[in-house]
C-alpha positions as semicolon CSV with decimal commas, in nm:
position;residue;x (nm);y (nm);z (nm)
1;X;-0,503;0,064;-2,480
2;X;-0,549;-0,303;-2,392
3;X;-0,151;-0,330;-2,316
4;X;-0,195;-0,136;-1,943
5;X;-0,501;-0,350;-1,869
6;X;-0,410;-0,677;-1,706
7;X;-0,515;-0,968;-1,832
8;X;-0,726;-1,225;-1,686
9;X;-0,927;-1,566;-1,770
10;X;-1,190;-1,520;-2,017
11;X;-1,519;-1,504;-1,920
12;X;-1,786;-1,683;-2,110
13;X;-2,139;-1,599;-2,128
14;X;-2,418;-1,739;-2,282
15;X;-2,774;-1,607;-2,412
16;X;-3,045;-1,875;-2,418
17;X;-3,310;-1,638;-2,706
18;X;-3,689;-1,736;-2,655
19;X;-3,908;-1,672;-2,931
20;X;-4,026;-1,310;-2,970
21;X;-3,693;-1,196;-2,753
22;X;-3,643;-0,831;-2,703
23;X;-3,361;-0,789;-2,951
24;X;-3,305;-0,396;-2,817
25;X;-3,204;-0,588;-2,467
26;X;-2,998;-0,838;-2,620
27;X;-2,795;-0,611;-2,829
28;X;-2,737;-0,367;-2,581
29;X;-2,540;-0,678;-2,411
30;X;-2,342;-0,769;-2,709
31;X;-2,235;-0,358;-2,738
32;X;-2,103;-0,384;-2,392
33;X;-1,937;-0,749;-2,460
34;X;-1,808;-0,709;-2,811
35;X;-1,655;-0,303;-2,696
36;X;-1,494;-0,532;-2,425
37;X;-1,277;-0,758;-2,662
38;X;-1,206;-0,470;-2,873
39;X;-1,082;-0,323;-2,587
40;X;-0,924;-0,646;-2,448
41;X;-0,936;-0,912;-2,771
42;X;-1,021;-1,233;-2,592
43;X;-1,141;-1,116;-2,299
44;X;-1,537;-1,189;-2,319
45;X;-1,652;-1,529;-2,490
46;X;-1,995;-1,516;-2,647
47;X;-2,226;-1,818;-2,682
48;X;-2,599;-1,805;-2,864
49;X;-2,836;-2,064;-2,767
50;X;-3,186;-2,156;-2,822
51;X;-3,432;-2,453;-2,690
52;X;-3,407;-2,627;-3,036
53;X;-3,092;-2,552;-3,175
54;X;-3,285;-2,337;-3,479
55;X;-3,312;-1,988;-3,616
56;X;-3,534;-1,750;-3,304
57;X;-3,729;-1,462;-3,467
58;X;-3,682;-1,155;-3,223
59;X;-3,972;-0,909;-3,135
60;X;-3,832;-0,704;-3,411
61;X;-3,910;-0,995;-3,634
62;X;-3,545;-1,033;-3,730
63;X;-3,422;-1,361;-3,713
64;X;-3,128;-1,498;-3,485
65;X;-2,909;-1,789;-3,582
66;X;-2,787;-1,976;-3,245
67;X;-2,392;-2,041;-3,295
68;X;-2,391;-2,304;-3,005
69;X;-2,642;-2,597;-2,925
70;X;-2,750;-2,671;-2,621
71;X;-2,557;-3,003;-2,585
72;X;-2,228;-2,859;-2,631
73;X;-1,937;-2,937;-2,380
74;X;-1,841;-2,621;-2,330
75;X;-2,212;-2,529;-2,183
76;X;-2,047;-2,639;-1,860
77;X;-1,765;-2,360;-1,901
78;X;-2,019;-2,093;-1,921
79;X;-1,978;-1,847;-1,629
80;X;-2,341;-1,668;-1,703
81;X;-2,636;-1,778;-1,894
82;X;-2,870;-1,512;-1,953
83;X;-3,210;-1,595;-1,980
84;X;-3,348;-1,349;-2,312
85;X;-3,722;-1,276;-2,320
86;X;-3,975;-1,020;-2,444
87;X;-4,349;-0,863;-2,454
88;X;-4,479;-1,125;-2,687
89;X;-4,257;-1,388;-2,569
90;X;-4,527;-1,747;-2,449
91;X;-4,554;-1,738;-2,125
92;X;-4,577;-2,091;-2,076
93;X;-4,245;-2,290;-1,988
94;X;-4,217;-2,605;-2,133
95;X;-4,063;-2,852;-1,902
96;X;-3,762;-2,956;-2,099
97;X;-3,685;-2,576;-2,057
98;X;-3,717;-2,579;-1,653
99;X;-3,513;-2,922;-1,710
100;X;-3,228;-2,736;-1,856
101;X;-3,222;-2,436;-1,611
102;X;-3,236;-2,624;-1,353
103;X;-2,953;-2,806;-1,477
104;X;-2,776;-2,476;-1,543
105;X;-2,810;-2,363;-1,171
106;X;-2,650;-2,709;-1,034
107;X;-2,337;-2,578;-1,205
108;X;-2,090;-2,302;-1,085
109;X;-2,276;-2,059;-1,346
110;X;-2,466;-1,762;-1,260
111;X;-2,802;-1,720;-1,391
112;X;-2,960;-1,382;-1,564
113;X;-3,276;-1,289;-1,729
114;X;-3,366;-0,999;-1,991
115;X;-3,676;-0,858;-2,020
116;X;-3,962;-1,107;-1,844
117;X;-3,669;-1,346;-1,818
118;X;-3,695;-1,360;-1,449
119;X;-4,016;-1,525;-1,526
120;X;-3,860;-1,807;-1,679
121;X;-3,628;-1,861;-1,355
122;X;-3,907;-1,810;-1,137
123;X;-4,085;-2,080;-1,296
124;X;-3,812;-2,322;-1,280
125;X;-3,812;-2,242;-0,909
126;X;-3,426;-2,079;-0,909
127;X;-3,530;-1,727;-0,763
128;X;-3,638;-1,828;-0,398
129;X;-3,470;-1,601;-0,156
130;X;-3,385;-1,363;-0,431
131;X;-3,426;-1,003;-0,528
132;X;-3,537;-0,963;-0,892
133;X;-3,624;-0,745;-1,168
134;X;-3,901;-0,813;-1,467
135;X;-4,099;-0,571;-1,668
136;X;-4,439;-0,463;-1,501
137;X;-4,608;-0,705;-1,767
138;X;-4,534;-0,986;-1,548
139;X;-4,391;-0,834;-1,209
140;X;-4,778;-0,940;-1,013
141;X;-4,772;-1,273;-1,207
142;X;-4,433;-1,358;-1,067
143;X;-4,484;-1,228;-0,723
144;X;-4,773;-1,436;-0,717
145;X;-4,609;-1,764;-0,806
146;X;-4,309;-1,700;-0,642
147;X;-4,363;-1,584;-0,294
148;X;-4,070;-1,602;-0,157
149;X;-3,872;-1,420;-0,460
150;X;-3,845;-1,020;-0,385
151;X;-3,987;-0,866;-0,693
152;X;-3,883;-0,529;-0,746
153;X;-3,979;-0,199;-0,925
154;X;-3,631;-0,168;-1,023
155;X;-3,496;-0,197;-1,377
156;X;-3,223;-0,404;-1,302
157;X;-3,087;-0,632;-1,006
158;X;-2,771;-0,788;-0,949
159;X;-2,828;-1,034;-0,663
160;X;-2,505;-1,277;-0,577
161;X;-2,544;-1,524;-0,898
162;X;-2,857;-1,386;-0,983
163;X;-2,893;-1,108;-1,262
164;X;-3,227;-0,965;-1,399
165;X;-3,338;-0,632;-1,582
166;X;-3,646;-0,517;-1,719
167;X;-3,554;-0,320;-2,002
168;X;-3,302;-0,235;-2,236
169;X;-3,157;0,018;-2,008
170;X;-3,158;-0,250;-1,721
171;X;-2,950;-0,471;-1,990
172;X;-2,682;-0,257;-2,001
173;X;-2,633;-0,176;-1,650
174;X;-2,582;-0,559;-1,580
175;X;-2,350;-0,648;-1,803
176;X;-2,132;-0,331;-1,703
177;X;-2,159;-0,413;-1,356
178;X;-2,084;-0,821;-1,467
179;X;-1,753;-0,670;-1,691
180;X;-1,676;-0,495;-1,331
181;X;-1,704;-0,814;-1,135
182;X;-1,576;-1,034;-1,342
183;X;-1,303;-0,868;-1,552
184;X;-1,000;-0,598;-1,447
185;X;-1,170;-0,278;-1,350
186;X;-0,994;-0,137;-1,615
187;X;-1,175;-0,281;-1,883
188;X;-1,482;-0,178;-1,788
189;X;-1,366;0,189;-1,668
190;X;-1,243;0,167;-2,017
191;X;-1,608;-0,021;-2,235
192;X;-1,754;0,271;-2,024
193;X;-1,601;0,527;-2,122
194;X;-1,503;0,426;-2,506
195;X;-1,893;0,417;-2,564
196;X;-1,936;0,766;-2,355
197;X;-2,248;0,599;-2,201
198;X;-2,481;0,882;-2,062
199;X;-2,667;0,718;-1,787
200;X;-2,937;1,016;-1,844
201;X;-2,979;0,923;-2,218
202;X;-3,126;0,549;-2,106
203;X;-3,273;0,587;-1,779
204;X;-3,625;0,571;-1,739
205;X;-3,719;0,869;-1,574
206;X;-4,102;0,898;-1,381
207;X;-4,328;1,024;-1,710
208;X;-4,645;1,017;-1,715
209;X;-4,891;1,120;-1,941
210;X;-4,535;1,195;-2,154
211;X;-4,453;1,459;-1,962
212;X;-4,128;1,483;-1,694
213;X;-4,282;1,503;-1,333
214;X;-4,095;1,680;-1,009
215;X;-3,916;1,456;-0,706
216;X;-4,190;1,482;-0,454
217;X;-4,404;1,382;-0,734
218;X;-4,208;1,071;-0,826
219;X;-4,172;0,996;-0,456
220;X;-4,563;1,009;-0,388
221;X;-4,592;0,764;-0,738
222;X;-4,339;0,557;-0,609
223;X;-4,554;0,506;-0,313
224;X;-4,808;0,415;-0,434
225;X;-4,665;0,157;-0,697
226;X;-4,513;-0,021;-0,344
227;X;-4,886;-0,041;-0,206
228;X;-5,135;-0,165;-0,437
229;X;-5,303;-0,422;-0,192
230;X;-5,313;-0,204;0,100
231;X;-5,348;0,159;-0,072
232;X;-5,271;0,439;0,135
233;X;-5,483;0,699;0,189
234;X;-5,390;1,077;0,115
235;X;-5,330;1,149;0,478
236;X;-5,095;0,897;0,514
237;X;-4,934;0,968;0,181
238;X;-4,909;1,366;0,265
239;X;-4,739;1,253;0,611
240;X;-4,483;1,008;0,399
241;X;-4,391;1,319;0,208
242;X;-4,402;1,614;0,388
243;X;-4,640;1,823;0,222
244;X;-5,005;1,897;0,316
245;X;-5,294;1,702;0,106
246;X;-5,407;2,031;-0,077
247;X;-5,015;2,052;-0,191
248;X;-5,005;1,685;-0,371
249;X;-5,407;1,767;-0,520
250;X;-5,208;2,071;-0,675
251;X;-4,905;1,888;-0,813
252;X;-5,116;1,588;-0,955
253;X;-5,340;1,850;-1,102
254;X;-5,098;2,074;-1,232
255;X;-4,818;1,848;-1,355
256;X;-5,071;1,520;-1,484
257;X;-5,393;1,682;-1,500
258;X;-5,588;1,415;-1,266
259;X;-5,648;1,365;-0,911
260;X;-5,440;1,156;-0,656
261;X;-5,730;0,931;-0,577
262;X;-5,777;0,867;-1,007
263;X;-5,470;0,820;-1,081
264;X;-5,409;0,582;-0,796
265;X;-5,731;0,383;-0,904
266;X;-5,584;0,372;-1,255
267;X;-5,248;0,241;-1,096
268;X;-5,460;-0,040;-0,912
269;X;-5,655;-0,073;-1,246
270;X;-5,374;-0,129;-1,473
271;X;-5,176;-0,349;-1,244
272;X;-5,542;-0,538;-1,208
273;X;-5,515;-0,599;-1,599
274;X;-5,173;-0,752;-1,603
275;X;-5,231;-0,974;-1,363
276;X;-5,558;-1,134;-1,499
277;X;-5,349;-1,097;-1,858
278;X;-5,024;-1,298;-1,725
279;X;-5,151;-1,519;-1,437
280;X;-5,420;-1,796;-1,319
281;X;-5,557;-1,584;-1,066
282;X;-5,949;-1,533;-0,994
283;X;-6,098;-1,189;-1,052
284;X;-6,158;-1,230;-0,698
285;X;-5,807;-1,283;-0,593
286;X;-5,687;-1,000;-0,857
287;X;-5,964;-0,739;-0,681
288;X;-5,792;-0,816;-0,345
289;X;-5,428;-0,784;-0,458
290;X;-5,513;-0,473;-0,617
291;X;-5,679;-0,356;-0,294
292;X;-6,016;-0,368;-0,414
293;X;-6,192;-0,469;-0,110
294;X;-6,527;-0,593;-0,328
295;X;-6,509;-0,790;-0,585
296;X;-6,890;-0,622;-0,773
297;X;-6,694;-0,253;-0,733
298;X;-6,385;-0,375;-0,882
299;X;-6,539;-0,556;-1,163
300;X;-6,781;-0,209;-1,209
301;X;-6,431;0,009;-1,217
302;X;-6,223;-0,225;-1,442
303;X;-6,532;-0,216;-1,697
304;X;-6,587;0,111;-1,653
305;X;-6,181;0,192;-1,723
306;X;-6,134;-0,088;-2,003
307;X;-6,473;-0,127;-2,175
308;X;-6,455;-0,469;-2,097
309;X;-6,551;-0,653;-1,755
310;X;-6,208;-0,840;-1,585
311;X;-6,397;-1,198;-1,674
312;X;-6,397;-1,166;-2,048
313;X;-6,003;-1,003;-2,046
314;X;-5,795;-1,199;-2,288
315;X;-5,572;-1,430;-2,094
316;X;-5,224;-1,557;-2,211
317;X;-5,134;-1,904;-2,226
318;X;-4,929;-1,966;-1,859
């Protein structure tokens, strides 16, 4: 098989693992990689990194030896480093971390994150003027602190030398389109095809509740995930649509069992916990990026929702 591809430099790519890393993201990389040089032996270059040089125990609490410190020579022949984080991974960057991405990004290497990894790049100020994907644990957080990065509900973004995703799923869709960009077409025609990927099987289709919901019921969700500050109201969200107010009441009812007005409050509610969870932010300023106009009703519907008011929410360390 490998004999009608054409052959081309190797690329190299590197995977800097932060503690508590989502190993499901990370090894859906190496399947894509590794099915690569089986395909093409020598095509793909692998490189495992962490900040210390030591063993990293992944979310899954199974532990990762690095193969490559971070002084190595041939860092600076590393045409991606991607950025590995997770659910549990700390929040706070230390700054001999920031040090070293930003060192990273003043070479010709293009930067990616897994997971919350965008975070990470956010925080080391390499995302300005960039679209990005992170998981909705941090997505508020990082809008927040990085205004002038475009964070996205999408699970994966490839933005010129910029590559995020949010989930596993996201994972694999970047380093397929990566093998695309950076390798013979071929090859990753033939990764795709040789692991008989089903986009279907990984996608994250709208569920809620567990339960599949239509199109115009995804659309109207949708909507409403893009407006949390400035909520729409359900004449405006029946115009977006098409379809008359008493047809959405019927789909939310039927299909989620809830109203459109409760389940958007939820949305505003949940986002509202995620942010006070991942971020610096006062309740205040929370209650108005959630598009809760006073700060008393908020705190009375994030008690009432969470059994807890907003100011004793856990925070984590930033």
């Amino acid at each position: 098989m490998s004999q009608s591809i054409e052959a081309r430099k190797a690329s190299s790519i590197g995977f800097l693992l932060l503690d508590s890393f989502s190993l499901t993201c990370f090894t859906q990389c190496l399947d894509v990689l590794m099915t690569a040089n089986f395909i093409q032996p020598g095509s793909i270059k692998v490189h495992t990194f962490s900040r210390n040089d030591c063993e990293v125990i992944s979310d899954l609490a199974i532990p990762i030896r690095p193969d490559t410190p971070l002084t190595d020579i041939r860092i600076a022949a590393l045409d991606l480093m991607v950025v590995c984080g997770g659910l549990r991974t700390p929040r706070a960057v230390p700054e001999g971390l920031i040090k070293l991405l930003n060192k990273l990004a003043s070479m010709p290497i293009a930067l990616g994150g897994l997971w919350n990894g965008a975070w990470y790049l956010g925080k080391a100020g390499l995302l300005d003027g960039y679209r990005c994907a992170i998981h909705a644990e941090q997505r508020i957080a990082l809008s927040e602190f990085s205004p002038n990065t475009t964070v996205t509900l999408d699970t994966v973004v490839f933005d010129r030398d910029r590559l995020t995703a949010s989930n596993p799923a996201g994972a694999f869709q970047i380093m397929m389109k990566w093998l695309y960009a950076a390798l013979d077409h071929k090859v990753a025609d033939a990764v795709f095809d040789l692991l008989d990927y089903d986009q279907s099987r990984l996608r994250t289709s709208a569920k809620v509740q567990g339960r599949n919901v239509s199109a115009p019921l995804q659309e109207i969700i949708k909507l409403m995930e893009y407006n949390l500050e400035e909520p729409l109201g359900l004449d405006l969200l029946a115009e977006c649509v098409r379809l008359s107010k008493r047809q959405i009441q019927r789909l939310f009812r039927e299909q989620i069992n809830t109203s459109p007005q409760r389940y958007y409050l939820e949305l505003r509610l949940r986002e509202a916990r995620r942010l006070i969870q991942n971020s610096k932010l006062s309740v205040t300023d929370v209650a108005i990026a959630c598009g809760f106009v006073s700060t008393p009703h908020f705190s009375k519907c994030y008690s009432t929702f969470f059994n807890c008011p907003p100011s004793k929410e856990n925070r984590y360390e930033i």
